[in-house]
C-alpha positions as CSV (number, residue, x, y, z in Angstrom):
1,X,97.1,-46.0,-61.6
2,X,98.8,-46.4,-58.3
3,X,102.7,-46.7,-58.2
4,X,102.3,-49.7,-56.3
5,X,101.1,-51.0,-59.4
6,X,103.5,-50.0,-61.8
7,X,106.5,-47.3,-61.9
8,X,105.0,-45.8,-65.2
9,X,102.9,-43.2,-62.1
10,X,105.3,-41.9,-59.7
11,X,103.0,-39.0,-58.9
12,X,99.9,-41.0,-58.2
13,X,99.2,-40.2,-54.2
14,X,99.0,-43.4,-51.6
15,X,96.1,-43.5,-50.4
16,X,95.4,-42.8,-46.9
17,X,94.4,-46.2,-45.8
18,X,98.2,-47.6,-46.9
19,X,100.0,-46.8,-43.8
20,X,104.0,-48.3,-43.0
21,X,102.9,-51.6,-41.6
22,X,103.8,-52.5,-38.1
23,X,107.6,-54.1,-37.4
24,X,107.0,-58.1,-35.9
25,X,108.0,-61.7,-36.2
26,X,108.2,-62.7,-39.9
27,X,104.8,-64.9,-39.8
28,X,102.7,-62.1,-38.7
29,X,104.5,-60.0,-40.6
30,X,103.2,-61.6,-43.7
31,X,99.6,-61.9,-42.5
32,X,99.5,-58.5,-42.0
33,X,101.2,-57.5,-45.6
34,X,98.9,-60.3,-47.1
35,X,95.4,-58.7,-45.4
36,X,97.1,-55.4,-46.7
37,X,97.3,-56.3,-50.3
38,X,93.9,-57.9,-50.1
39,X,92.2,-54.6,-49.0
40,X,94.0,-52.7,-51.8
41,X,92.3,-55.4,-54.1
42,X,89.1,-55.1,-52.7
43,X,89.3,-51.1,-52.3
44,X,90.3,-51.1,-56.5
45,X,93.8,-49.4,-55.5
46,X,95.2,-52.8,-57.6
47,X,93.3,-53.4,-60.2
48,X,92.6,-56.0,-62.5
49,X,95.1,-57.1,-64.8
50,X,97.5,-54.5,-63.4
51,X,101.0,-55.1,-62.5
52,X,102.4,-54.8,-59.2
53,X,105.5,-52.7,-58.4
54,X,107.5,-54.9,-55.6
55,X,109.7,-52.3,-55.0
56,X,107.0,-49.4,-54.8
57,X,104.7,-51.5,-52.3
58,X,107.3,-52.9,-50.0
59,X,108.6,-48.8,-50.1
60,X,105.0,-47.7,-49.1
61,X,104.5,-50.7,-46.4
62,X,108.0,-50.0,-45.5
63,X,108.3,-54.1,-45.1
64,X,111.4,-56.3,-47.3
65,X,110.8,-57.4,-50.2
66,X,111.1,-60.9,-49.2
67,X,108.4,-60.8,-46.5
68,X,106.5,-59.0,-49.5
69,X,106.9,-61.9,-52.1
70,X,105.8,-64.1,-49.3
71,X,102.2,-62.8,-49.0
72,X,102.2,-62.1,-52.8
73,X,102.7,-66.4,-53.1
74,X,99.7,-66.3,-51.0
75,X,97.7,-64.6,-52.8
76,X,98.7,-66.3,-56.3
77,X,97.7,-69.2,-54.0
78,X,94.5,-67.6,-53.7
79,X,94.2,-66.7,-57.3
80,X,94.3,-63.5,-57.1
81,X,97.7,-62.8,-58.4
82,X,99.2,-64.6,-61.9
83,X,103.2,-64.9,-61.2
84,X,104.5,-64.9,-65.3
85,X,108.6,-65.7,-64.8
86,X,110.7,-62.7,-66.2
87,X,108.1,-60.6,-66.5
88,X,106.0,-60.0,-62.8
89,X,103.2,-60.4,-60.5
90,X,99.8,-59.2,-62.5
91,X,96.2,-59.1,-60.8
92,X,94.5,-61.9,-62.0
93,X,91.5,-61.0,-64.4
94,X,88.3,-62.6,-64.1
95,X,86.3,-64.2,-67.5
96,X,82.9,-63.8,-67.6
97,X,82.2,-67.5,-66.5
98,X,84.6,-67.2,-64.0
99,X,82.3,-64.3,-62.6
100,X,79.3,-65.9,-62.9
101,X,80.3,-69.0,-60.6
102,X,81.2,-66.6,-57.9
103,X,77.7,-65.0,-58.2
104,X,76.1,-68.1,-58.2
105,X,78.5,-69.3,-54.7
106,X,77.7,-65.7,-53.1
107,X,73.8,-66.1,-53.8
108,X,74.0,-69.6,-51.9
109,X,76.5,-67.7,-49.3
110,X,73.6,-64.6,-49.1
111,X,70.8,-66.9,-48.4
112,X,72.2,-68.2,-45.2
113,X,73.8,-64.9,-43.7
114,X,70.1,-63.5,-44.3
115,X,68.5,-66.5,-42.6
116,X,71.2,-65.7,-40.0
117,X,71.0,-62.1,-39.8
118,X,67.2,-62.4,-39.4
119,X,67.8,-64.3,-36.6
120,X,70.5,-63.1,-34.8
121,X,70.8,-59.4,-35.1
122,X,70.9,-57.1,-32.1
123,X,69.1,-53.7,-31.6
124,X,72.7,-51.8,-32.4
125,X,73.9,-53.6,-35.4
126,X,70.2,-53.1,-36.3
127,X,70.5,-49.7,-36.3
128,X,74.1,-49.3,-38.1
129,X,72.2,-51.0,-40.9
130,X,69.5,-48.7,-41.2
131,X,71.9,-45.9,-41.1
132,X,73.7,-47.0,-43.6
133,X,70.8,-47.8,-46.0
134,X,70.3,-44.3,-45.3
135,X,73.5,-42.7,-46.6
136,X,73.6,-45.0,-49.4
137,X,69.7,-43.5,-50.4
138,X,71.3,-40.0,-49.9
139,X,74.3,-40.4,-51.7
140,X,72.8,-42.1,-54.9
141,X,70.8,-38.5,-54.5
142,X,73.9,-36.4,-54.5
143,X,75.6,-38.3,-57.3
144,X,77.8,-39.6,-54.9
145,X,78.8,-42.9,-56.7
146,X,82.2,-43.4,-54.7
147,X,80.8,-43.2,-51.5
148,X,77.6,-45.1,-52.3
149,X,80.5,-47.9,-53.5
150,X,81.6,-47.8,-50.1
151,X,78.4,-48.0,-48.6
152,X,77.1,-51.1,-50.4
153,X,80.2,-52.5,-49.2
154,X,80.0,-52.2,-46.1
155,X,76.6,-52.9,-46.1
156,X,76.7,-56.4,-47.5
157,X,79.9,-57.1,-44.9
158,X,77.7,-55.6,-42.2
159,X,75.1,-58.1,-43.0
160,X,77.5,-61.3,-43.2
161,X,78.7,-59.7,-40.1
162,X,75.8,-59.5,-37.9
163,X,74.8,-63.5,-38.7
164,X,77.5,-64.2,-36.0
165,X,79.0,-66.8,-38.4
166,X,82.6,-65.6,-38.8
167,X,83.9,-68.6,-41.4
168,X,80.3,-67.4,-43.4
169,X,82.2,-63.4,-43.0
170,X,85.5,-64.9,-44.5
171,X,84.0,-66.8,-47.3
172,X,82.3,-63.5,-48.3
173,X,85.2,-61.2,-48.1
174,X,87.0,-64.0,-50.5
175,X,84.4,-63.8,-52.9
176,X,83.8,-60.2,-52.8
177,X,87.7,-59.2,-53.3
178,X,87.2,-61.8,-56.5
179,X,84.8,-60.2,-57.8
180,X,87.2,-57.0,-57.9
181,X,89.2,-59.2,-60.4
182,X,87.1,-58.3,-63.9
183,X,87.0,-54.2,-64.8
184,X,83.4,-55.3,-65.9
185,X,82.1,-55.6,-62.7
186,X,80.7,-52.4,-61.6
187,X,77.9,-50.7,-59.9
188,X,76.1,-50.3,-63.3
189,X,73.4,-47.5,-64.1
190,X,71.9,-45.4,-61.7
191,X,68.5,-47.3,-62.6
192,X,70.0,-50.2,-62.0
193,X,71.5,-48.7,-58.5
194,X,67.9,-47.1,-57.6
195,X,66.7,-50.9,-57.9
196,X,69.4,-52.1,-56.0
197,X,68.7,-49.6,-52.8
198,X,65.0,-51.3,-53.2
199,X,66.5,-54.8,-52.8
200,X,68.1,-53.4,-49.8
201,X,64.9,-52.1,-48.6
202,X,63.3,-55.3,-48.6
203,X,66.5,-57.0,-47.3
204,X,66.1,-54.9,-44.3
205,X,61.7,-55.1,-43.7
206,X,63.2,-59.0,-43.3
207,X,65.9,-58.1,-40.7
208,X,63.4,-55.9,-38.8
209,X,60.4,-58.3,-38.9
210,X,63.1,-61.3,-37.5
211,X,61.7,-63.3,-40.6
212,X,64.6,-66.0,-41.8
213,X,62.5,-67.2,-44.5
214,X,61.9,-63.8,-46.0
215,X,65.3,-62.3,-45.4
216,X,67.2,-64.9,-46.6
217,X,65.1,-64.9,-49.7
218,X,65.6,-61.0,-50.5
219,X,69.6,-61.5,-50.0
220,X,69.5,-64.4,-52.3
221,X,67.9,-62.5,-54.3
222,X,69.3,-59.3,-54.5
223,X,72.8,-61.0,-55.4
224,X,71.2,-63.0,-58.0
225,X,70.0,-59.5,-59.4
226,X,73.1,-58.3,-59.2
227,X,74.5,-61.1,-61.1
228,X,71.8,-59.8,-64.0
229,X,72.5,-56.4,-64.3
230,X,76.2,-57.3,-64.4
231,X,75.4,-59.0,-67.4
232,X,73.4,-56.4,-68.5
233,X,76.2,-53.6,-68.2
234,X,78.4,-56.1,-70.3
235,X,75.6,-56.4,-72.9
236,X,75.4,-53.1,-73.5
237,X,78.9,-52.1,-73.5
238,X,80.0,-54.6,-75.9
239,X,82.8,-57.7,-76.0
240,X,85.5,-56.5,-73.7
């Protein structure tokens, strides 16, 4: 566990993405430490339930604390954080019907990027989609299950991307860092990854055909799915 989580690790290593954050007027200052903290949510470097280390994060963003309590209020305002009086700021931990509403929201949100995408999409981005289907085939090959996180990642942001609908991007990336808020939300089995790289298949015979209908479908679809084998996972490993 991260030392920007607790002071219980002092040898855990930053990782390289957490660089000082730049010096500015107090406002942005706090943007910038707020979109900081959400990456490290979304990345797993804070994890659910854990508690954060003020003093730790505002050493490794080299920021004050109070600008750092400032974007922490934001995200408690966002429900990502729980502030508990005399004893800290802990990542909020989602139940499992909590979870299942955000599936059910990011499904709807899926449909329309995919009827977007389909649309919209220009040779290039195109292309950065199939590459990335790519490495996410290989690395599920290699074993690779970090990088093939970071791959499905990017390729579900890619694909909100690429509709051109920046408020439909934003609403994703909220969901998508809430759904790092429950330690049973994972990637699952590897059968349950080698069907997930055919969902993406078909996601992307949608994108290259320009068919709305059918792409938005397959997105829809393919979260839904994911909603299923979430469940599944939490079937077979028991009551949390």
């Amino acid at each position: 566990m991260s030392d920007a989580m607790t002071s219980d690790s002092d040898d855990a290593r930053i990782p390289a993405h957490q660089v000082p954050v730049p010096r500015g007027p107090v406002e942005p200052l706090v943007a910038i430490i707020d979109a900081r903290l959400r990456a490290m949510l979304a990345d797993g470097v804070l994890t659910a339930g854990a508690k954060l280390n003020e003093n730790a994060l505002a050493q490794q963003m080299q920021v004050s604390r109070s600008a750092l309590r400032e974007a922490v209020r934001r995200l408690e305002q966002s429900a990502l954080v729980t502030i508990i009086p005399n004893r800290g700021v802990f990542v909020r931990q989602l139940s499992l019907p909590e979870m299942f509403d955000l599936f059910d929201v990011h499904a709807g949100l899926a449909r329309s990027a995919g009827r977007l995408v389909a649309s919209r999409i220009e040779a290039e981005q195109r292309q950065v989609l199939e590459r990335c289907h790519e490495a996410m085939v290989q690395a599920l090959a290699d074993g690779a299950i970090e990088q093939y996180r970071q791959l499905n990642g990017s390729f579900h942001r890619d694909l909100f991307a690429f509709g051109g609908n920046p408020r439909l991007s934003a609403l994703h990336e909220m969901i998508a860092t809430e759904l790092q808020l429950s330690r049973r939300h994972n990637l699952g089995t590897l059968h349950q990854l080698r069907c997930s790289i055919l969902e993406h298949g078909r996601i992307l015979e949608g994108v290259r055909a320009g068919d709305e209908t059918r792409t938005a479908r397959a997105f829809e679809q393919h979260v839904l799915n994911g909603k299923r084998r979430m469940l599944e996972t939490v079937g077979a490993a028991g009551p949390a």
